[in-house]
C-alpha positions, 0 to 999 in steps of 0.5 A: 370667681364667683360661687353662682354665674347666671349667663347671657342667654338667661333673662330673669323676671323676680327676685335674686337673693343670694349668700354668696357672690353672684356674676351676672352675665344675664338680664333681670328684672325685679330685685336683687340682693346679693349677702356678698360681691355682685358682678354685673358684666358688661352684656347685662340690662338689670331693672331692679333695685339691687343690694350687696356688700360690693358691686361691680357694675359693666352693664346697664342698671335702671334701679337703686343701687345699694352698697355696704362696702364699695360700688366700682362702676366700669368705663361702661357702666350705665346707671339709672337711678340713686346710688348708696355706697360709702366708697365709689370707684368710676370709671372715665366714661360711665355715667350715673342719672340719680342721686348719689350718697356716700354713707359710711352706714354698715347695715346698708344692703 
């Protein structure tokens, strides 16, 4: 489970930066970055470029998406914009407008 959840009913408008793993059940719109896992459910709209070392991805993302480790987008999973990962697991059914790069470069997010 992760150490920080920001539930349904929150809509955010700035910056998330965090050290530990951050669950998003919420909206946000600005920018994240997460030291360690995000994971954006299902009933989440995020409008942000977002960062961490893994990224699990239900809900819509209209922003770039960086992974240092890996990206796993589920069957629904929207992403709008350009994704950076050197691992990505999809899902039959999600879908990605954007570029894709599978960089084997550590320092990402």
């Amino acid at each position: 489970m992760a150490n920080t959840v920001i539930g349904s009913s929150f809509t955010i408008e700035g910056e998330i930066l965090s050290e530990d793993d951050l669950l998003l059940q919420g909206n946000v719109k600005g920018k994240i970055a997460v030291k360690e896992s995000l994971v954006i459910e299902q009933t989440s709209v995020v409008e942000a470029d977002v960062a961490a070392r893994a990224i699990d991805i239900a809900g819509q993302v209209m922003g770039d998406v960086e992974a240092a480790e890996r990206v796993e987008l589920k069957a629904t999973a929207r992403l709008l914009g350009d994704l950076r990962t050197p691992r990505l697991n999809m899902a039959d059914g999600a879908l990605i407008s954007g570029n894709i790069e599978m960089s084997r470069d550590e320092n990402v997010g």
